[in-house]
C-alpha positions as CSV (number, residue, x, y, z in Angstrom):
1,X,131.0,55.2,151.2
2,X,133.4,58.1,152.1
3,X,137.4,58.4,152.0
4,X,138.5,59.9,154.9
5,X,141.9,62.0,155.2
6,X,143.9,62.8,157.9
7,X,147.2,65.2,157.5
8,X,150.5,63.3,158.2
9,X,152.2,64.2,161.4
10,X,154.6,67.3,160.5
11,X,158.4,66.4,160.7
12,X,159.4,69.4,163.0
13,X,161.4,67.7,165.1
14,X,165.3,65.5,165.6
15,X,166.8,65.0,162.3
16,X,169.9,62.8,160.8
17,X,170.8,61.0,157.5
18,X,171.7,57.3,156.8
19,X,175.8,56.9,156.6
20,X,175.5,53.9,155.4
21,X,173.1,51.7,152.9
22,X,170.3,49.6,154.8
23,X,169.4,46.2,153.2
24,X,165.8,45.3,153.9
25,X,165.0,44.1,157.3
26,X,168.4,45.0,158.8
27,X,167.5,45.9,162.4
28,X,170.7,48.8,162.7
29,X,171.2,52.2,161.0
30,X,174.2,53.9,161.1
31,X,173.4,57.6,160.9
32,X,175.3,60.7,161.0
33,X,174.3,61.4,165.2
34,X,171.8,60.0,167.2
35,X,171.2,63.6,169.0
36,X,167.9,64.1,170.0
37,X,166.7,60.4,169.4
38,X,166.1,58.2,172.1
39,X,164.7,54.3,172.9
40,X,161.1,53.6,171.7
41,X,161.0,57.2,170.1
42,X,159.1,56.5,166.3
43,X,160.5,57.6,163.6
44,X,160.2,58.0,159.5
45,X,162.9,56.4,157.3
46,X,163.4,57.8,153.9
47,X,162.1,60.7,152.0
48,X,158.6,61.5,152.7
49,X,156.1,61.5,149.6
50,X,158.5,58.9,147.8
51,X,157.9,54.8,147.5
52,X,160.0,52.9,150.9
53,X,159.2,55.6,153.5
54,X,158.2,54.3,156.4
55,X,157.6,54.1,160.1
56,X,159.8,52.1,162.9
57,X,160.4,52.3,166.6
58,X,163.9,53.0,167.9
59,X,164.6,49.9,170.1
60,X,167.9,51.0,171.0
61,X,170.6,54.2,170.7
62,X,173.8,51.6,170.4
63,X,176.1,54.7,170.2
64,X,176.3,57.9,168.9
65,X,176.0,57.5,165.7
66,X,173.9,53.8,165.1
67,X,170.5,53.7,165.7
68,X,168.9,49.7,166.5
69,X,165.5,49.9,165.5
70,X,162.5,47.2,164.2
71,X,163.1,45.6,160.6
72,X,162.9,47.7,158.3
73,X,160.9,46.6,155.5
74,X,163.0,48.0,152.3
75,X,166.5,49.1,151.3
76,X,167.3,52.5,152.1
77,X,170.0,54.4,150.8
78,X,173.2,56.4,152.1
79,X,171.7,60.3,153.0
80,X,168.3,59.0,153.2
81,X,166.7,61.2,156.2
82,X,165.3,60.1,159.5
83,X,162.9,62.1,161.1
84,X,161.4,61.9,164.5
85,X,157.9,61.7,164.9
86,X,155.9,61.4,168.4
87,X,153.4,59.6,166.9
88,X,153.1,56.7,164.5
89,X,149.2,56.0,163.6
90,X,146.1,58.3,162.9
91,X,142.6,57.2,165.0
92,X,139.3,58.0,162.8
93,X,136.5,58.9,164.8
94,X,132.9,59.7,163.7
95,X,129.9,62.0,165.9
96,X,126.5,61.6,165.2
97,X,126.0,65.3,165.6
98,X,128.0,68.2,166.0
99,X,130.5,68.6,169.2
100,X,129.2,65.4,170.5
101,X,130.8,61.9,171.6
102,X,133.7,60.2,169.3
103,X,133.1,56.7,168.4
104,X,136.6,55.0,166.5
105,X,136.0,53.7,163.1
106,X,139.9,52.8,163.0
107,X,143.2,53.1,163.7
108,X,146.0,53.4,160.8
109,X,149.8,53.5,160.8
110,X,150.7,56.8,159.1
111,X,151.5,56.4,155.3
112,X,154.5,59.0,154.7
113,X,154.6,57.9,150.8
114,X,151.8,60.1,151.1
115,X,151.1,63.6,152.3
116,X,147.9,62.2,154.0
117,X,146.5,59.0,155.2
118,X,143.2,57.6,154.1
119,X,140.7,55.5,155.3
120,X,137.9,53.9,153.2
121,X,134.7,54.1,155.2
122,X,131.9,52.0,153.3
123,X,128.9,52.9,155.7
124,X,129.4,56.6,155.8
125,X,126.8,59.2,156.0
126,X,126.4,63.0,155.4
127,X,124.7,63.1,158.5
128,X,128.2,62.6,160.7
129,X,131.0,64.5,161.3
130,X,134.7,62.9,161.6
131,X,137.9,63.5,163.4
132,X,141.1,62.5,163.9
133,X,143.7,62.3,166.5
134,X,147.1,61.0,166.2
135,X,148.2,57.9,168.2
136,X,151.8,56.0,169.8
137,X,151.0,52.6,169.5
138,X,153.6,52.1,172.3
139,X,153.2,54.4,174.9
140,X,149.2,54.6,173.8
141,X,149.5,58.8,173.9
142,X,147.2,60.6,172.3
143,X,147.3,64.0,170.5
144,X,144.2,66.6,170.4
145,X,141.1,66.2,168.2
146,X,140.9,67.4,165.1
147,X,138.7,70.1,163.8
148,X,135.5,68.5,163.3
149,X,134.3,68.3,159.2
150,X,131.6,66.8,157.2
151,X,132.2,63.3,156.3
152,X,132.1,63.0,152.3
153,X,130.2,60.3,150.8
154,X,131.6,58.7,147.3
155,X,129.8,56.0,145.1
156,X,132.9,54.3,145.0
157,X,136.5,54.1,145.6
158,X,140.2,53.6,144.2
159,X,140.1,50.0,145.4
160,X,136.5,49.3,143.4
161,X,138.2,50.5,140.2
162,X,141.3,48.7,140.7
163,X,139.9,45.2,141.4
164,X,137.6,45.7,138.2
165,X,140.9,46.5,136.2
166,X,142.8,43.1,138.1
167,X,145.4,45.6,139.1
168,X,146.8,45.7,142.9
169,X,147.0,49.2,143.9
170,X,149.0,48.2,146.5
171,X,151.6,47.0,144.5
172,X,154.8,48.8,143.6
173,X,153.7,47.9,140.1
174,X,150.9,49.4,139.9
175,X,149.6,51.4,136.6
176,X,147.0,53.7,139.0
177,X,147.6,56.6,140.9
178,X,145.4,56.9,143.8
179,X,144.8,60.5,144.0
180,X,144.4,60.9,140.5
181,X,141.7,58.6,140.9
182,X,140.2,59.4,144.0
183,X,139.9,63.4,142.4
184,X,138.2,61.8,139.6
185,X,135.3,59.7,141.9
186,X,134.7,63.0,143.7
187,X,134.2,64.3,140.8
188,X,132.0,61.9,138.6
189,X,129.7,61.5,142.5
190,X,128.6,65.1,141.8
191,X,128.2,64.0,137.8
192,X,125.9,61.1,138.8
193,X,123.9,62.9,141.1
194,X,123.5,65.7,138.1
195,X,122.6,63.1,135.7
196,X,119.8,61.1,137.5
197,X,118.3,64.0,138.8
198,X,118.5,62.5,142.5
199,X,121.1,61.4,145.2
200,X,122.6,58.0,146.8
201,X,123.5,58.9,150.0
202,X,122.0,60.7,153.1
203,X,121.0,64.0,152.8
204,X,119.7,66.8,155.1
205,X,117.2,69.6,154.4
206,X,117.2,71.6,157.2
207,X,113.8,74.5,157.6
208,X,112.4,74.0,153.7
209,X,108.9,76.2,153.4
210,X,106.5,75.5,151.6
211,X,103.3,77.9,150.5
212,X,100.3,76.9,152.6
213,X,96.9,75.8,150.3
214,X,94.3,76.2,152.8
215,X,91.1,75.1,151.3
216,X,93.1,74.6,147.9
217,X,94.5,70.9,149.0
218,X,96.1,69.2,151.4
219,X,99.0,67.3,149.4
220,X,102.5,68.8,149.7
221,X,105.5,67.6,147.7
222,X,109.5,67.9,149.2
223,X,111.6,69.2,147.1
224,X,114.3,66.6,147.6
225,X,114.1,62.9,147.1
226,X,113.5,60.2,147.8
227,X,112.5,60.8,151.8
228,X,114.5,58.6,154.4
229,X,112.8,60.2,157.3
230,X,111.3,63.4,158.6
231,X,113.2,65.4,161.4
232,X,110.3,67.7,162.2
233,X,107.2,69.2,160.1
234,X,105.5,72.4,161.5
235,X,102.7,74.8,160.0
236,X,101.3,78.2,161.2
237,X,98.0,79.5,160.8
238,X,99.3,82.9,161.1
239,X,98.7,85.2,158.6
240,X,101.3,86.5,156.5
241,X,101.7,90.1,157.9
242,X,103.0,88.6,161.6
243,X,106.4,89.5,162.8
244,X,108.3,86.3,162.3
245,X,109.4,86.9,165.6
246,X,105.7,86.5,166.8
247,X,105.1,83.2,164.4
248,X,103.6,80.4,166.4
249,X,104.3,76.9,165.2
250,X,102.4,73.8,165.7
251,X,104.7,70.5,165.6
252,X,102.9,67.8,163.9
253,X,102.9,64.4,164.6
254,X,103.7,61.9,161.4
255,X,100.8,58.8,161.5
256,X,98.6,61.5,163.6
257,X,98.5,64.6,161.8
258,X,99.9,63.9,158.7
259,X,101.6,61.3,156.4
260,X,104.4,60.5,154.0
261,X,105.0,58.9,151.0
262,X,108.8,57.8,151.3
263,X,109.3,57.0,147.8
264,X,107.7,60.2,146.1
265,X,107.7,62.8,149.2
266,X,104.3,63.8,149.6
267,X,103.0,65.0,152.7
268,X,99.1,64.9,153.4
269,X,97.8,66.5,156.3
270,X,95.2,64.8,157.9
271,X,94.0,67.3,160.6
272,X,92.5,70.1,158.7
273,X,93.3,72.1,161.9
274,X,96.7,72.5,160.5
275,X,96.5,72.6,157.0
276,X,98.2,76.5,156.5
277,X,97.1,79.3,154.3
278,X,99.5,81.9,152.8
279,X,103.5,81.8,151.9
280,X,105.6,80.2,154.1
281,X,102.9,78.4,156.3
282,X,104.8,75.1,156.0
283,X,108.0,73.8,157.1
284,X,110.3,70.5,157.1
285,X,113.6,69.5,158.1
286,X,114.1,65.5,156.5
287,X,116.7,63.5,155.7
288,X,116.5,62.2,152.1
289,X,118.4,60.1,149.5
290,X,119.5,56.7,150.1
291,X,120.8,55.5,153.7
292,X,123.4,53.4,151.9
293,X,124.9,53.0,147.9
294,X,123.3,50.9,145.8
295,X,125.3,48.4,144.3
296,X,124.2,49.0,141.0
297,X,125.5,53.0,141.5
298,X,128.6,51.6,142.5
299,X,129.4,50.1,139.6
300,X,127.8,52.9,138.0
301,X,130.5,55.2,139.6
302,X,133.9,52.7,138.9
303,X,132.5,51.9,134.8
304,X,132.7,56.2,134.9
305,X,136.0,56.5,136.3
306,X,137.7,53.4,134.4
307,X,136.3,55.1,131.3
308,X,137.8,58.3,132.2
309,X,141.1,56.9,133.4
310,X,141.2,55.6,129.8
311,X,140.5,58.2,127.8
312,X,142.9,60.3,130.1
313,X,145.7,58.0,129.5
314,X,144.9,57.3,125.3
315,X,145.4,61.3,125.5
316,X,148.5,60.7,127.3
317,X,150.2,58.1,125.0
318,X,149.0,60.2,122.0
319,X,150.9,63.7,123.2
320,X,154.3,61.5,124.3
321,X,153.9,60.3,120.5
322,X,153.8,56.4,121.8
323,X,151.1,55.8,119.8
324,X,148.3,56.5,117.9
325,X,144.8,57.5,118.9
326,X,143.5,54.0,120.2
327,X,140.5,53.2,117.8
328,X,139.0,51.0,121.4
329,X,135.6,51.2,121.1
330,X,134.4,52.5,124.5
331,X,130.7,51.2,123.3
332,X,129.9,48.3,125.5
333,X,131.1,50.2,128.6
334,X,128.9,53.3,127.5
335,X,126.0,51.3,127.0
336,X,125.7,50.2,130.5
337,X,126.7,53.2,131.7
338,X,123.5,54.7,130.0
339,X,121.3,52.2,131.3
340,X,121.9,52.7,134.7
341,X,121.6,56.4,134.2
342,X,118.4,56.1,132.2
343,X,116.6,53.5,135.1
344,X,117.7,55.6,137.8
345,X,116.8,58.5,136.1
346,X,113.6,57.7,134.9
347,X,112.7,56.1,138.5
348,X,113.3,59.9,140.2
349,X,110.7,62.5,140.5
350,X,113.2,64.8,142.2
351,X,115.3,67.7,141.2
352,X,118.6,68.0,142.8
């Protein structure tokens, strides 16, 4: 799985303040002017990166200084800003490969309590690419693409921790910050991947060479595992004092002239034809790891972070002098921890 972001809309454009308190759902603001706003324009209601700030549509300009607009879902208070936006929702959009056709994962109304707004993406794969374009939901406009990135693949997410700790992240009442947590997933992915010696998503290795064994064997090993497929395999029998410009490579066919074992990556080569001889005779471009998350590395991945939400917060308590140490004994959580680690671990053949 994979969090995507997308960069809230910038508020570069009309301005006012509330000039008089809103109770929740009212459906008119009285503001300082109405300059510069106009019918079905969107706009953001409250200070941006705080709780209550959100999105309506103008439905109306009643005068010059009341705006009618949908219900607003909290209170808002007198000097509270309004900002206009053109836009009110971000579009995700994967490609398969680089510069190539969009397909929509979803569409999200912007969430200004934030600087960014995220999508959880549970099927993701290192393999694609994502962008993002920003959407009216009422005139259906469209910005530009985004610049294209990687898409980033977590074992788990905010959510995964949250339901485990029967805590709704959603709520106003909630004990966990998001982006704290989402840094600290990011982080323990790379620890998890460090610690089992092997990877749970999908991988690429693009042009890996390998040292051709001539009449020394016909067995090669990947370096990465395990193998989801193989892209492309090519050997030379040209010796090592060509030109690499003058290198010629024969393509092999997998289940003709050679095959693979998926689970530890060897490659045999069955047409002796091609078996190379000298450094840099072989080469592969494969996709490797796992096509999706295990379950099991999932909850590998929330037990890490729920551990290291706690210990981060014990710390906490103990500096604002609430409390002392807490004497919790972490042990049942660490024992499970370890025995994922140790069955994965001991399962791989691979160094990542």
């Amino acid at each position: 799985m994979a969090i995507l972001k997308a960069k809230n809309y910038s508020l570069i454009g009309a301005y006012t303040q509330i000039k008089t308190a809103v109770s929740a759902s009212a459906t008119s603001v009285d503001v300082d002017s109405t300059v510069g706003f106009n019918a079905n324009d969107w706009v953001v209601i409250g200070n941006p990166g705080e709780e209550n700030c959100e999105i309506k549509r103008i439905t109306a300009i009643t005068d010059g200084d009341t705006l009618a607009v949908q219900a607003v879902n909290f209170a808002h208070l007198v000097y509270e800003p309004i900002y206009f936006i053109p836009y009110d929702q971000i579009e995700f959009n994967k490609r398969t490969t680089s510069g190539g056709s969009e397909t929509v994962l979803t569409t999200k109304t912007m969430n200004y309590e934030e600087t960014h707004t995220s999508y959880d993406y549970p099927t993701a794969s290192t393999s694609e690419y994502y962008i993002y374009r920003y959407k009216n939901s009422y005139t259906s406009n469209y910005s530009s693409y985004s610049d294209e990135e990687v898409i980033p693949t977590y074992y788990c997410n905010p959510n995964d921790v949250a339901d485990y700790l029967n805590d709704d992240i959603n709520s106003e009442s909630s004990k966990i910050n998001y982006d704290q947590v989402e840094k600290m997933i990011d982080r323990i992915t790379s620890e998890i991947d460090n610690l089992t010696n092997s990877s749970f998503k999908s991988n690429t290795a693009t042009n890996e060479y390998h040292d051709g064994k001539g009449t020394r064997g016909d067995e090669y090993f990947l370096k990465k595992g395990p193998v989801i497929s193989i892209t492309s395999l090519s050997t030379t029998q040209n010796d090592e004092d060509t030109d690499s410009a003058s290198i010629t490579w024969d393509s092999l066919t997998e289940d003709d002239d050679f095959f693979v074992d998926y689970d530890t990556g060897k490659i045999s080569i069955t047409d002796s034809s091609y078996n190379p001889d000298g450094r840099n005779r072989f080469k592969v471009t494969y996709t490797w790891g796992r096509s999706s998350v295990p379950k099991t590395i999932k909850r590998l991945a929330t037990l890490m972070t729920i551990r290291e939400l706690g210990k981060l917060n014990a710390i906490k308590s103990v500096i604002k002098g609430q409390s002392e140490f807490s004497n919790f004994s972490y042990k049942a959580l660490d024992d499970e921890i370890n025995s994922i680690i140790f069955d994965y671990r001991r399962e791989s053949q691979y160094s990542t």
